[in-house]
C-alpha positions, 0 to 999 in steps of 0.5 A, a space after each residue: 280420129 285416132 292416129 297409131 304410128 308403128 316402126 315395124 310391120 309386126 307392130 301394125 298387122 294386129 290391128 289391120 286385121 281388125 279394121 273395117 273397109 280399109 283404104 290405103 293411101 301412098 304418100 312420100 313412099 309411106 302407107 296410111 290405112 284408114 277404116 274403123 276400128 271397135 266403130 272409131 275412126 284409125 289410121 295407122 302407120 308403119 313408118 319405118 325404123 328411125 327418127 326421120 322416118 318417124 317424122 315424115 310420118 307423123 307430119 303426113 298423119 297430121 296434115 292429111 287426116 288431123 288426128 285427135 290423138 296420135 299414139 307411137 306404140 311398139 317395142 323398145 330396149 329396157 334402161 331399168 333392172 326393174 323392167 324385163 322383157 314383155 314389161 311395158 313403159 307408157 311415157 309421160 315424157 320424152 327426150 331425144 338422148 343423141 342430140 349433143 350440142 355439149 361443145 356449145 355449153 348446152 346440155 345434152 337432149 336440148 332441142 332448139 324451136 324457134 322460140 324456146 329450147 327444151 329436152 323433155 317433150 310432154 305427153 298427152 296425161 289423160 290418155 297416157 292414164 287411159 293406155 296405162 290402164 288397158 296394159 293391166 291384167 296383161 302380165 306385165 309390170 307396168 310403168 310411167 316414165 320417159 321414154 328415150 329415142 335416137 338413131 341407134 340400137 343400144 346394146 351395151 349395157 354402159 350405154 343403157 345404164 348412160 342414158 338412165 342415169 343422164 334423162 331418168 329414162 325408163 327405156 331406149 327405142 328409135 321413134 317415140 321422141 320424134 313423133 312426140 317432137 312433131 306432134 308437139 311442134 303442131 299442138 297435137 295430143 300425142 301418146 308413146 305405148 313401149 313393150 320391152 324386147 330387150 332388157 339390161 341382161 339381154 340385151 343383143 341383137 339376137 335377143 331383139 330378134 327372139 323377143 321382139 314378137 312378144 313385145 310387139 303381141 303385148 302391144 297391139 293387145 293394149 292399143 285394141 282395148 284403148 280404141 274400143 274404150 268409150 
């Protein structure tokens, strides 16, 4: 089964129209929707904005319906001159940038586990590779590389430009790291697909508004061609 946790509705109304016979279960306020898609099993999520929610998601996801894969997919801000909107990062990795125990000699990102401490969290390489390949031919630069999550919405550009220079991050959104957190922490294979709504030159909160359904559309476009891969 294939597990896709989106934050907005946007981002998972294309690929409910596609499922088959779905069923929809509440669990913790959250709607899962499971059914067939290209003939293989999804469930998908819209979790919400936030790590938290994310989390909780991810977590339900995992024990409810064991996932062979799950994949955060979604839009998210742009950390690099190089990548304009409707561009797309595909992670290899990701950090949690707003986590700071600076004061306790740590540095920044670090999560402490139970028996290590690590910033980076991996991603899943074959199916990162695979994702990477179903955002060609969409007209889109395409990139690997770490995708950053916090609690926040990042508009100025020093704080864009902070983030880069600090985890060598290609994009800044508010999930992915958590969900890779949570999947880590269950040794499930995990995925972050990011098309850019807002770049370093427009960057506000009304530009997100503008371009956050191109981003979305680029997005759920991708996920289609990876679930009907063999």
């Amino acid at each position: 089964m294939i597990g896709i946790i989106c934050a907005l509705k946007i981002e998972v109304e294309g690929l409910k129209a596609l499922m088959e016979n779905p069923e929809v279960t509440e669990k913790a306020g959250l709607e899962f929707t499971s059914g067939k898609i290209s003939d293989k099993d999804v469930v998908l999520l819209e979790c919400g904005v936030g790590k938290v929610n994310a989390a909780v998601g991810t977590q339900i996801m995992i024990d409810s319906y064991k996932p062979d894969v799950i994949i955060n997919s979604g839009i998210a801000g742009s950390l690099s001159k190089d990548l304009i909107i409707g561009d797309i990062v595909v992670a290899t990795d990701c950090v949690e940038h707003d986590i700071n125990c600076t004061a306790l000699d740590e540095p920044r990102g670090q999560i402490w586990f139970r028996d290590e401490k690590r910033i980076n969290i991996p991603a899943d390489e074959e199916v990162a590779k695979k994702l990477a390949e179903c955002c060609q031919n969409l007209g889109s630069t395409v990139r690997k590389g770490t995708v950053a999550t916090g609690d926040m919405f990042i508009t100025y550009v020093r704080q864009r430009e902070a983030i880069a220079y600090e985890f060598g991050a290609l994009c800044c959104e508010m999930e992915g790291g958590a969900v890779g957190h949570t999947c880590y922490m269950n040794k499930v294979p995990f995925a972050i697909l990011r098309s850019i709504s807002d770049d370093l030159k427009f960057n506000k909160a009304e530009n997100y508004e503008e371009f956050s359904q191109l981003a979305a559309d680029k997005s759920v476009k991708a996920i289609k061609k990876f679930i009907s891969m063999d």
